[in-house]
C-alpha positions as CSV (number, residue, x, y, z in Angstrom):
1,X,25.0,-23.5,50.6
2,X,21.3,-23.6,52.1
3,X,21.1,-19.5,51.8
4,X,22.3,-19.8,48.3
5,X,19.4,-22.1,47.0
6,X,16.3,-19.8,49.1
7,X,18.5,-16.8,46.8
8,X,18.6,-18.3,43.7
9,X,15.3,-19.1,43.7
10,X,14.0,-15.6,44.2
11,X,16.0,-14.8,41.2
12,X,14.4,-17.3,39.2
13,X,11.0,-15.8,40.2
14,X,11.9,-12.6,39.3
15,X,13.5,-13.9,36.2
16,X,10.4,-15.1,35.0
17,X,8.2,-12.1,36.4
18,X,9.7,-9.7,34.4
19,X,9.7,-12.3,31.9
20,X,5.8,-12.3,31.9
21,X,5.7,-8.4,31.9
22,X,2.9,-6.9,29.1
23,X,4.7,-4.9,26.0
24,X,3.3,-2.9,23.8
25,X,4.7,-2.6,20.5
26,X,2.3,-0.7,18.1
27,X,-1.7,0.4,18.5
28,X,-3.1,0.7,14.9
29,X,-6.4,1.9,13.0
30,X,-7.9,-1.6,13.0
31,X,-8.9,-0.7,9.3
32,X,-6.1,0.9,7.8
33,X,-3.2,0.0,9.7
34,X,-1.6,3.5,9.2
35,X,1.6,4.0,10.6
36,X,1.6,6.3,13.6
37,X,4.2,8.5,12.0
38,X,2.1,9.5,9.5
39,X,-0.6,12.2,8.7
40,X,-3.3,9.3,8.8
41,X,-1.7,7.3,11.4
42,X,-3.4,9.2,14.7
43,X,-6.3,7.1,16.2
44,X,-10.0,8.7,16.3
45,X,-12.2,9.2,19.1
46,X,-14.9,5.9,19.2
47,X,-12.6,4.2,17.0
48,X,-11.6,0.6,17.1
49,X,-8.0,-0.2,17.3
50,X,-5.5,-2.9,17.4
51,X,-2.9,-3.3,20.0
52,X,0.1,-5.5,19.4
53,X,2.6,-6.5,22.1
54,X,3.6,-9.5,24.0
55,X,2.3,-10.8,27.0
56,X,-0.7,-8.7,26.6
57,X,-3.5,-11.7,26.7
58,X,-4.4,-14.9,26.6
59,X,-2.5,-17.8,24.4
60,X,-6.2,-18.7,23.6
61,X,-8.0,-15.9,21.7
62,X,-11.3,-14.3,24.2
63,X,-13.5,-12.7,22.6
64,X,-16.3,-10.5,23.8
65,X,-19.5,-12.6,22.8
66,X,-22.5,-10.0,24.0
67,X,-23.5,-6.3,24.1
68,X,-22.7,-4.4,26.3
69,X,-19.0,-4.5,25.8
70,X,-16.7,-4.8,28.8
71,X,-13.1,-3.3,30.0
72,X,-11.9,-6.7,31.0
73,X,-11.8,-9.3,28.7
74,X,-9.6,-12.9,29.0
75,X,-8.0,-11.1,32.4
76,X,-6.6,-8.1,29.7
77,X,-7.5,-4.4,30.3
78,X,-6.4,-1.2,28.7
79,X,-6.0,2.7,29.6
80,X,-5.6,5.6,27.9
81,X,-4.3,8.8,29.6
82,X,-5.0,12.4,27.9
83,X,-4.9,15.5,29.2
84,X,-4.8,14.2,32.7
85,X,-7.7,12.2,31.8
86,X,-7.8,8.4,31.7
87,X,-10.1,6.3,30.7
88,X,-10.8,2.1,29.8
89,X,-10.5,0.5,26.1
90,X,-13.6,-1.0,25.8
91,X,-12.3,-4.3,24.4
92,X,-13.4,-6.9,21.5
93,X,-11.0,-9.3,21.6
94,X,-7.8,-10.3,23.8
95,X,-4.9,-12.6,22.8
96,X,-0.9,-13.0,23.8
97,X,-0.1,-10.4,20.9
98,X,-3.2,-8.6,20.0
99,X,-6.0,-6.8,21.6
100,X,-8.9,-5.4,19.7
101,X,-10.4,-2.2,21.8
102,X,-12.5,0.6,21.1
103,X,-11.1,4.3,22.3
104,X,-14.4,5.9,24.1
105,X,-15.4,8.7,22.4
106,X,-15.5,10.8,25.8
107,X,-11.5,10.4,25.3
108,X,-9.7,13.7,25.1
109,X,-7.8,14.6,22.1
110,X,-3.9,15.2,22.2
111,X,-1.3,13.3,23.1
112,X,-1.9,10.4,25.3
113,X,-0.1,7.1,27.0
114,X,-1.5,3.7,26.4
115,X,-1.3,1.0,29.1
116,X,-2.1,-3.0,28.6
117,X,-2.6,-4.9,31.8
118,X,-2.4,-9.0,31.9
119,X,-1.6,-11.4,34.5
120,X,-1.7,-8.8,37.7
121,X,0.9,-6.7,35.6
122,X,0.8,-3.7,33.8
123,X,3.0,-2.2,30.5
124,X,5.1,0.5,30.4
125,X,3.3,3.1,28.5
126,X,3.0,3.6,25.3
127,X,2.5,6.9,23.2
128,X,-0.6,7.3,21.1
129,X,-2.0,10.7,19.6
130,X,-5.8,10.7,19.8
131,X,-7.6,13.2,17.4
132,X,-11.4,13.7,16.3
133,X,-11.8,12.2,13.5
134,X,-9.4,9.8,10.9
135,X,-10.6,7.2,9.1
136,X,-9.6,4.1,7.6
137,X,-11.2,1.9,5.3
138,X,-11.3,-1.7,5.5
139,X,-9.9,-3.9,2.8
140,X,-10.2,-7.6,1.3
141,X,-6.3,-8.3,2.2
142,X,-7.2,-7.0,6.0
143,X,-4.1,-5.4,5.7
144,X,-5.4,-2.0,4.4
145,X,-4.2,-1.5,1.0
146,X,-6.0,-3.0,-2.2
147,X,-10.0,-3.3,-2.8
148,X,-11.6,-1.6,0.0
149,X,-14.6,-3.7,1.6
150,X,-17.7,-1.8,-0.2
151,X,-21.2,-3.2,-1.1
152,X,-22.9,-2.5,-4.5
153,X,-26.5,-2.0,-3.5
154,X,-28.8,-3.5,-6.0
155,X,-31.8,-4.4,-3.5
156,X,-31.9,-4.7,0.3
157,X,-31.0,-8.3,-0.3
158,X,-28.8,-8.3,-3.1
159,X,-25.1,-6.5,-1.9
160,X,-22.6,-8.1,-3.2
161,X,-18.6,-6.4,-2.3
162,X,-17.7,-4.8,-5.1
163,X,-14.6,-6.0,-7.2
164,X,-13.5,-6.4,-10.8
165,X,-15.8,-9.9,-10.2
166,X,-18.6,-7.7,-9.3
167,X,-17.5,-4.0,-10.2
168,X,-20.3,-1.1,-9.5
169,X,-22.1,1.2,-12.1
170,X,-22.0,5.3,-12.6
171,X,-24.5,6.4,-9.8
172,X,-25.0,3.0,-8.2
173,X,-25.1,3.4,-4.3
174,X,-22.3,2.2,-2.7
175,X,-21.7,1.3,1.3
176,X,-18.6,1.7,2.6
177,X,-17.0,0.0,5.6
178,X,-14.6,1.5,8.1
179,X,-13.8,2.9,11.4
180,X,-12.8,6.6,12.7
181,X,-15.0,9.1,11.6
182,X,-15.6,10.4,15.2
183,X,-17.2,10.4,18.2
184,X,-20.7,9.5,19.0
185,X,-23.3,10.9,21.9
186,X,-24.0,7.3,23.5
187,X,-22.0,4.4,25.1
188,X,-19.5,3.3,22.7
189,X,-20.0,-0.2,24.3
190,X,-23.7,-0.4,24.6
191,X,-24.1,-1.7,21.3
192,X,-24.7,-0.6,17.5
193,X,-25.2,3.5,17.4
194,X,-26.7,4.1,14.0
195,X,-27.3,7.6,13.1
196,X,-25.8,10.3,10.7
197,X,-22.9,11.7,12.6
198,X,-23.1,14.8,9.9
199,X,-18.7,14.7,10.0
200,X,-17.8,16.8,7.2
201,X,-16.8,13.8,4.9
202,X,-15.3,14.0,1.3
203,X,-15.6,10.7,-0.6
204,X,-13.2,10.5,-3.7
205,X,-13.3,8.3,-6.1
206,X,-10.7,8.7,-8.9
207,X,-9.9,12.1,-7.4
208,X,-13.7,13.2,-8.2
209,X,-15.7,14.2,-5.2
210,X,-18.7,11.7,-4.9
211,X,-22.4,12.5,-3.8
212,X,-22.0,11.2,0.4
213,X,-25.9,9.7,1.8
214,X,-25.1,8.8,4.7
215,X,-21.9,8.9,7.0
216,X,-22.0,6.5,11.0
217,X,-22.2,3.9,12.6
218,X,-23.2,0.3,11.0
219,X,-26.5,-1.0,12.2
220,X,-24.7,-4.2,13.5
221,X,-21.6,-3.3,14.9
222,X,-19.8,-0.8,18.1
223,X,-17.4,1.2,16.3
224,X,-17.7,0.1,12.6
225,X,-18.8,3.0,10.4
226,X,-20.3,2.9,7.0
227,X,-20.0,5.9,4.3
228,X,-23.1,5.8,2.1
229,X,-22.5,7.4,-2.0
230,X,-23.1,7.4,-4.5
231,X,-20.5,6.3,-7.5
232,X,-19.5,9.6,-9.4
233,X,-20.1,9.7,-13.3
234,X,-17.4,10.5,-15.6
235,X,-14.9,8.1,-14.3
236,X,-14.5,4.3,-15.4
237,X,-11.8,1.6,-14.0
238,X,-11.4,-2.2,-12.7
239,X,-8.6,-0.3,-10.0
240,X,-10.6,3.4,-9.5
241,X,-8.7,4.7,-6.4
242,X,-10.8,5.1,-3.6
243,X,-10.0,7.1,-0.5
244,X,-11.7,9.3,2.3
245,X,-11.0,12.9,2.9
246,X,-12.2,14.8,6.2
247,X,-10.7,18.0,6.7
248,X,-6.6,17.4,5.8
249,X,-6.7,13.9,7.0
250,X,-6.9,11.4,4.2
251,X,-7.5,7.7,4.9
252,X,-5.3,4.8,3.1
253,X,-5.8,4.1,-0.7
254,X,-8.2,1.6,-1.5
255,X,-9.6,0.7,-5.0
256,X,-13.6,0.0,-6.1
257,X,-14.1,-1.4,-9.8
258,X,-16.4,0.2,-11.7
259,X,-17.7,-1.0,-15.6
260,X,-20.4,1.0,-17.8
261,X,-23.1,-1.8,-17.0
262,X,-21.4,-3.5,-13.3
263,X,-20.4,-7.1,-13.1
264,X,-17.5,-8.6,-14.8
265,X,-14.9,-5.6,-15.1
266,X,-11.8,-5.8,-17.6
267,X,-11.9,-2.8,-19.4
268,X,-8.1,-1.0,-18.9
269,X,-6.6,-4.5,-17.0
270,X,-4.8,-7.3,-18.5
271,X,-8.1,-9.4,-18.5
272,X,-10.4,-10.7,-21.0
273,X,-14.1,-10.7,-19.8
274,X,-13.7,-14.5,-20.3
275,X,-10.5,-14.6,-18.2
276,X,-12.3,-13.4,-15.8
277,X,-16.0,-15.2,-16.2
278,X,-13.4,-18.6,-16.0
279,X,-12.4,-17.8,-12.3
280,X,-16.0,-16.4,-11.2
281,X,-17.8,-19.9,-12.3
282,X,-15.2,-21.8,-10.2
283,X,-12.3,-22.1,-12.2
284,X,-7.8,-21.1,-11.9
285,X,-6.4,-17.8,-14.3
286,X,-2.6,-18.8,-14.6
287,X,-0.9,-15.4,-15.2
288,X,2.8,-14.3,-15.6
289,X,4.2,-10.5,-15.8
290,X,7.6,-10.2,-17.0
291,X,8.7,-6.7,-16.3
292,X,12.1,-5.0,-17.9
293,X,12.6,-1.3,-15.6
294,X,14.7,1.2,-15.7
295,X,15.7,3.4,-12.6
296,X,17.4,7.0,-13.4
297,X,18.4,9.4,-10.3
298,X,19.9,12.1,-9.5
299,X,21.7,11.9,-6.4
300,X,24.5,13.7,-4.4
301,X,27.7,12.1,-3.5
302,X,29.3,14.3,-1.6
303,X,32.8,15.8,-3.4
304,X,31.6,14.0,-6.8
305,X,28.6,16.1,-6.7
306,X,25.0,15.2,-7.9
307,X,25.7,12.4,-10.4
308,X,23.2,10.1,-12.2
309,X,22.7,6.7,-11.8
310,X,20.9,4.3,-14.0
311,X,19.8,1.0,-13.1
312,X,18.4,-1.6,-15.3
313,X,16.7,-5.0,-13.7
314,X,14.4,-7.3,-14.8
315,X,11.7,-9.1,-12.9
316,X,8.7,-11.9,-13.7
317,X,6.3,-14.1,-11.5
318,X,4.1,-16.6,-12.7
319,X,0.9,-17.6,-10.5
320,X,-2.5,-19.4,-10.6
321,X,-5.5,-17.6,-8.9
322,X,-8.6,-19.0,-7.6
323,X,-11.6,-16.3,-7.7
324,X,-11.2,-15.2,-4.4
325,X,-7.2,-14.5,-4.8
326,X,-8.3,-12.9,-7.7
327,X,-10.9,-10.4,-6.1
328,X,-8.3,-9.3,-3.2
329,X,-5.6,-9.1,-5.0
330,X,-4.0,-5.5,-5.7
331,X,-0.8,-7.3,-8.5
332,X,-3.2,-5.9,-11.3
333,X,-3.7,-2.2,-10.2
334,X,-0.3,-0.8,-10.4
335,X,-0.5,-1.4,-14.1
336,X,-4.5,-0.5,-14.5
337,X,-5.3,2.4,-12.8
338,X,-7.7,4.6,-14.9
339,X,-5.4,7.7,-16.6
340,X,-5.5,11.0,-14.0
341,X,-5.7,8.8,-10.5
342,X,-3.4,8.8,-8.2
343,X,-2.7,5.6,-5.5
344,X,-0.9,5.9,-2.4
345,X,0.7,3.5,-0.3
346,X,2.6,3.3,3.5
347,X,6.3,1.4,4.5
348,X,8.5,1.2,7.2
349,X,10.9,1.2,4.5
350,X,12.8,3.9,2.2
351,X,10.8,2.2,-0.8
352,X,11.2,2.7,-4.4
353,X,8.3,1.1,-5.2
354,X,5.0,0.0,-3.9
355,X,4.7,-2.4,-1.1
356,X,4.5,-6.3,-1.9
357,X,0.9,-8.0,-2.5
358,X,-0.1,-9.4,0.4
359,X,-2.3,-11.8,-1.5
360,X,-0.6,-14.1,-3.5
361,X,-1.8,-17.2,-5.9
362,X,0.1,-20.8,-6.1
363,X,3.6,-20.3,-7.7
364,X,4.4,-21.5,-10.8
365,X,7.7,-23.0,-12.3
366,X,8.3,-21.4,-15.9
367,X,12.1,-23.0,-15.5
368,X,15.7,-21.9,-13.7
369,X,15.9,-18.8,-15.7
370,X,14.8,-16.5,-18.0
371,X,16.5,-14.8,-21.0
372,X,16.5,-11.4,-22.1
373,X,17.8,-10.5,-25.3
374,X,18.7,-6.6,-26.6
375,X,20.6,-4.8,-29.0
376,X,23.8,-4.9,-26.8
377,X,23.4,-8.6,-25.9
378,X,21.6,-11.1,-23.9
379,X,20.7,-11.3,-19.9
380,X,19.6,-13.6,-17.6
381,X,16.9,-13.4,-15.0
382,X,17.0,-16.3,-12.7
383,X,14.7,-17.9,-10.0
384,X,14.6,-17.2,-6.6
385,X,14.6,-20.3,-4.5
386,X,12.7,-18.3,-1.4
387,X,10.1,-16.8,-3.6
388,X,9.8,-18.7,-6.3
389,X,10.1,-15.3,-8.4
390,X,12.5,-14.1,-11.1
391,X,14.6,-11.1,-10.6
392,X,18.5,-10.0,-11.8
393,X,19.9,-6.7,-11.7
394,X,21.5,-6.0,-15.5
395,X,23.7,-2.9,-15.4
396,X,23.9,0.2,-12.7
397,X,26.3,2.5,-13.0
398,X,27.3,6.7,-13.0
399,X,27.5,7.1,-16.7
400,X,28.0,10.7,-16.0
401,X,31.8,10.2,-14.3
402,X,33.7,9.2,-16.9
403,X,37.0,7.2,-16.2
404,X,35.1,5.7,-13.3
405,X,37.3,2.3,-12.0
406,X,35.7,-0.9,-13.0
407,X,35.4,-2.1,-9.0
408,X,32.8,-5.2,-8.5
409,X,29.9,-4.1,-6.2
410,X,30.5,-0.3,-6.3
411,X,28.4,1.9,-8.7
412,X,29.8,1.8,-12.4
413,X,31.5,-1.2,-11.6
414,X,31.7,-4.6,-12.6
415,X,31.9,-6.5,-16.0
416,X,28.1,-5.9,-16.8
417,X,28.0,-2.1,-15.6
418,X,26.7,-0.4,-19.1
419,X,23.3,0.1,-19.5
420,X,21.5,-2.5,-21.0
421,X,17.8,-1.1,-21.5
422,X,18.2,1.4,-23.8
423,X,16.0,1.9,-27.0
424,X,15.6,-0.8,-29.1
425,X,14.1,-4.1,-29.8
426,X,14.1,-6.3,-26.5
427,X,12.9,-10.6,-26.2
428,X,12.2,-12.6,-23.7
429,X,12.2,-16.5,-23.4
430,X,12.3,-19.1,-20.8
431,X,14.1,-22.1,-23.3
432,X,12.2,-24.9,-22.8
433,X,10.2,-23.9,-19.7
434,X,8.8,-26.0,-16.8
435,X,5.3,-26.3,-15.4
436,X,5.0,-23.0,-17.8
437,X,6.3,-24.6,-21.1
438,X,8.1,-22.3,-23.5
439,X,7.3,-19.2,-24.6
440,X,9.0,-15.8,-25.9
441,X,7.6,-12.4,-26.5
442,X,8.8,-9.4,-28.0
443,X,8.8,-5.6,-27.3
444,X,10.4,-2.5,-28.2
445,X,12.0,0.9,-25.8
446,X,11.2,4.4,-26.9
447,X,14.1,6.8,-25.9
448,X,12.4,10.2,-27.2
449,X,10.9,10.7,-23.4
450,X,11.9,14.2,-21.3
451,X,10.4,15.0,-18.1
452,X,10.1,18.6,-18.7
453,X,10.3,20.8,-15.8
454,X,11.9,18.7,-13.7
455,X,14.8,21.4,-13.0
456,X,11.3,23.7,-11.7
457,X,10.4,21.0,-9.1
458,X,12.6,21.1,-5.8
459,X,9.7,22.3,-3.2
460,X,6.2,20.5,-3.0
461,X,4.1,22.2,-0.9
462,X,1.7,19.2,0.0
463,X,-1.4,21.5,0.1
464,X,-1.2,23.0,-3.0
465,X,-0.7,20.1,-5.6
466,X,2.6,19.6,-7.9
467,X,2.1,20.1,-11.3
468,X,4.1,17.6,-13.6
469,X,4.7,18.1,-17.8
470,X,6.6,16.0,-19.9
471,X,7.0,15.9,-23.5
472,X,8.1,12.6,-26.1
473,X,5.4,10.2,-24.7
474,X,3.7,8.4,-27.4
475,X,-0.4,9.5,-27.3
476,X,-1.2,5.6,-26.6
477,X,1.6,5.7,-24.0
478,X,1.2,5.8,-20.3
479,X,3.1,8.5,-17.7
480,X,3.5,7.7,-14.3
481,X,4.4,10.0,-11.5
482,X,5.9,8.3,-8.8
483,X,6.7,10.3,-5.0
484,X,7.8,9.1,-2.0
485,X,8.8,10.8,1.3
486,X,10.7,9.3,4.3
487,X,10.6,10.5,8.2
488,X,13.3,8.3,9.2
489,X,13.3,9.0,12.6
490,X,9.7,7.2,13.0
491,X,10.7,4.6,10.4
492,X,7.3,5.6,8.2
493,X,7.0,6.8,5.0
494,X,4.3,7.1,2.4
495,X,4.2,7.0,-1.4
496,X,2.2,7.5,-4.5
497,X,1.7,6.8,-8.2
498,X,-0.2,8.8,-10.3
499,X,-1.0,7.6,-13.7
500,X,-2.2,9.5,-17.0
501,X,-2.0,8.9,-21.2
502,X,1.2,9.7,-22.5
503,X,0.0,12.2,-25.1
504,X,-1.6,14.8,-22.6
505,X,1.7,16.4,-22.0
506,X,0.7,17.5,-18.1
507,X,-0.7,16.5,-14.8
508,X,-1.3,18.3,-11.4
509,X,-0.7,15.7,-8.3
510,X,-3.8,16.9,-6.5
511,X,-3.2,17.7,-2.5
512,X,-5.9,14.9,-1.5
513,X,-2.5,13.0,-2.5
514,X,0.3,14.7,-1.1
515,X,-1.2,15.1,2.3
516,X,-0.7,11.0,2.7
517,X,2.6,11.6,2.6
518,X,4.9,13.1,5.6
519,X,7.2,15.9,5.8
520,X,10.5,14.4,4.6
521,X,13.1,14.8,7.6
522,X,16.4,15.7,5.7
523,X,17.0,17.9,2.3
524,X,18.1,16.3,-0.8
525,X,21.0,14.0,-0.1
526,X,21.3,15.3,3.6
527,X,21.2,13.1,6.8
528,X,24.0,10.9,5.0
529,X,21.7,9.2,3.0
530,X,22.5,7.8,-0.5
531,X,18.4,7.7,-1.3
532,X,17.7,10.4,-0.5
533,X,14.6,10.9,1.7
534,X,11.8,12.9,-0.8
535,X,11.6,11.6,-4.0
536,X,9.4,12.8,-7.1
537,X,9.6,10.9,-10.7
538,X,8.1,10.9,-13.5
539,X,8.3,7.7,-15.9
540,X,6.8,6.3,-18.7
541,X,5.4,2.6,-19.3
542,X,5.3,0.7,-22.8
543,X,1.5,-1.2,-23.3
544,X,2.2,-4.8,-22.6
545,X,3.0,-7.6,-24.9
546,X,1.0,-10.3,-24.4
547,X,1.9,-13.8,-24.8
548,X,1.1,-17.4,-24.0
549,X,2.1,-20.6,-23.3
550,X,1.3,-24.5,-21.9
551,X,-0.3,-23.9,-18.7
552,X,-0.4,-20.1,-18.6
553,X,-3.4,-18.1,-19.4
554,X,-2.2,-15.2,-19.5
555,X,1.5,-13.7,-20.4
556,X,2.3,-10.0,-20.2
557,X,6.3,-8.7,-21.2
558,X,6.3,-4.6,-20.1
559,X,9.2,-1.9,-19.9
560,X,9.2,1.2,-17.5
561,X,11.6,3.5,-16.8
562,X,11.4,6.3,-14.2
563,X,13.7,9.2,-13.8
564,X,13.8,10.8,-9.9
565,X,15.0,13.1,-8.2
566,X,15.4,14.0,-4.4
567,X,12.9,17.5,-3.6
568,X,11.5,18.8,-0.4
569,X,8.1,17.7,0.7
570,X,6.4,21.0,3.3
């Protein structure tokens, strides 16, 4: 029994050795977060980047305090292999499941292995691709998607970030904040490296090339870039899609608000300037968006064929923001970008749709449920106990197979499988309400709307641009062009929405957008895949209704539908 216990023991030792052991999970653009999978997703010589893992630092944050920079930080360290090359992550910060570290610009490009060392043990390595030069832009959500952190410069001390609180004018200079635009001469960890790094940089804003001043390293930071320009004319809009271009590489979709004369911005939002002149002097804006959609595809189902399915939902949240919610928040800009932008978004996920706001207000009650009322009867959309949001799914079902068994939980089946949203007058209520008291609003669905050469699109060459035409949209209307492509076997896809008025008939999807998005990994339908994994859509949305009610300052009732269709993306 002695020689047991001695045994046993060195198990338990080893147990909790390997136990200790550094992972590494993911190494990120600390600015964008891109997804490695995608076009954007490589990391940049002299870039700063953030590891996540387990094990791989302290349970107290360390953080590096005074230039230079060192390669040990809170007993982490870090290497990077390339071309039989390795060299140390200058480092910025160290914690359990995050390291900040800077890739030396000496690093050779190609692929590469990551290591994370920690407690006298090292990681198993982990694959990075390092290339010359791809940015990403910082954001307000630090998450990289919605208002991009950029400074209207009205004097040397009067900078203010720019959002629809403090939008920018046509040719006001604008500074920029990011990371990845390349490699410099000097010691990445010496300290600040200011200087024009001359990196062939295309700024656009709203898809219009914008004059670029200055493109390098911030005067107070190692590896933080700024991007100097100035704010193109001809182009107005509280959600302007902002993004940066260098050679095919395009960084994630931000947004920068710009009004005629700068300041408050509402023009093309759901906002009043008083709405928002309320939040900026310290007050709340209590907002709901109830939202009826339709979804048409096309998709194969093996021996049926390609059939079409049509789903009709309905959703609605209701939420109090404080000012700097409000300024971070991205909920707006899906319904306000300025007509011929596109947006593009990332997810680990087959999405539909774009990605949920990371910044949300306080939740508000407008009651258990909320009723929808059409020409074929009446619906309810109840409350979510997790979320606190309103969502029911009305009818789906494959009008096109006629005879189809009424099954519960299969497509087509189930008492409530005929469409619901079809044209005609539609209402909304909540009865008697809660914390939102009562309130009902009204709105009618076109049907006249045809996506025209949608037969014509089946292969989008990413470089060249997709054109899109469409006919039946009302002049006051709004198209939206929705695309999404899927690698599945990195888990990463990308997305985008492009918007434009109804009555000009045509758009072009410019390649500055389709290069976000990867090559999809399976045809139409193939891989087994019900969704299948390139999309392209084309929808139209109806102007809100507005409405109001006891402690709401703002209602808005809106219908979209979108037809898609499964296409190659090369």
């Amino acid at each position: 029994m002695r020689r047991i216990l001695p045994l046993l023991g060195m198990v338990s030792l080893l147990v909790t050795a390997a136990a200790a052991q550094p992972v590494v999970t993911g190494a990120l653009n600390t600015a964008s977060y891109a997804l490695p999978a995608l076009p954007n997703g490589s990391l940049a010589q002299g870039s700063m980047i953030a590891i996540f893992g387990r094990n791989i630092g302290p349970a107290a944050i360390a953080q590096a305090a005074s230039f230079p920079l060192r390669t040990t930080l809170g007993g982490t360290s870090a290497k990077l292999t390339t071309g039989g090359t390795t060299v140390d992550l200058i480092l910025t910060y160290s914690l359990a499941t995050q390291v900040g570290a800077i890739i030396p610009s000496n690093t050779l490009i190609g692929a590469g292995q990551l290591t994370v060392s920690f407690g006298g043990q090292t990681s198993a390595n982990f694959p990075v691709n390092i290339v010359r030069s791809s940015f990403g832009i910082f954001t307000s959500n630090q998450g990289g998607s919605g208002p991009g952190i950029a400074q209207n410069f009205n004097s040397q001390t009067d900078q203010p970030i720019n959002s629809i609180l403090a939008s920018a004018r046509p040719g006001q200079t604008i500074t920029l904040w990011g990371t990845g635009l390349g490699p410099i001469t000097g010691d990445d960890a010496a300290g600040p490296a200011a200087g024009d790094q001359n990196v062939p940089v295309e700024v656009l804003v709203g898809g219009r090339p914008a004059v670029v001043r200055y493109r390098g390293r911030s005067g107070c930071c190692a590896a933080i870039d700024q991007i100097v320009f100035d704010v193109p004319g001809g182009i107005l809009g509280c959600y302007t899609p902002l993004t940066v271009k260098i050679g095919n590489i395009v960084s994630n979709s931000t947004y920068l608000a710009i009004s005629e004369r700068g300041g408050l911005c509402s023009t093309g939002t759901p906002f009043s300037d008083s709405d928002l002149q309320k939040v900026l002097s310290g007050g709340t804006l209590s907002i709901g968006d109830v939202s009826l959609s339709r979804i048409s595809s096309k998709l194969s189902l093996g021996p049926l064929g390609t059939q079409e399915i049509k789903i009709d939902a309905g959703s609605g949240t209701f939420y109090r923001y404080n000012a700097a919610q409000l300024a971070a928040s991205q909920f707006a800009a899906n319904e306000s970008l300025p007509p011929g932008t596109c947006l593009t978004f990332a997810s680990s996920d087959q999405a539909t749709g774009l990605p949920a706001d990371p910044i949300v207000g306080t939740p508000l009650d407008a009651g258990p449920k909320l009723n929808v009322t059409g020409p074929t009867g009446t619906r309810e959309i109840l409350k979510e106990a997790t979320t606190g949001g309103y969502f029911a799914t009305f009818s789906t079902g494959l009008s096109s197979i006629p005879g189809l068994p009424s099954i519960p939980g299969l497509p087509g089946g189930g008492a409530a499988s005929g469409p619901f949203l079809d044209a005609g007058a539609f209402t909304v209520d909540n009865g008697s309400g809660a914390t939102v008291g009562g309130f009902r609003s009204q709105l009618t669905i076109p049907g006249n709307f045809t996506w025209s050469n949608e037969a014509a699109v089946v292969n989008v060459n990413r470089a060249n641009g997709q054109e899109i035409t469409w006919s039946g949209a009302g002049a006051n209307s709004t198209v939206f062009i929705f695309g999404f492509s899927f690698d599945g076997a990195n888990k990463a896809g990308a997305g985008f929405y492009c918007y434009e008025r109804g009555g000009a008939g045509r758009f072009t999807v410019p390649a500055s957008t389709l290069l976000a998005l990867p090559r999809n990994t399976a045809a139409p339908g193939g891989g087994g895949d019900l969704v299948p994994t390139g999309q392209i859509g084309v929808g139209v949305a109806s102007d809100p209704s507005r409405f109001t009610a006891p402690n709401l300052d703002l209602g808005l009732f809106l219908h979209t539908a979108l037809n898609f269709k499964g296409v190659n993306y090369q």
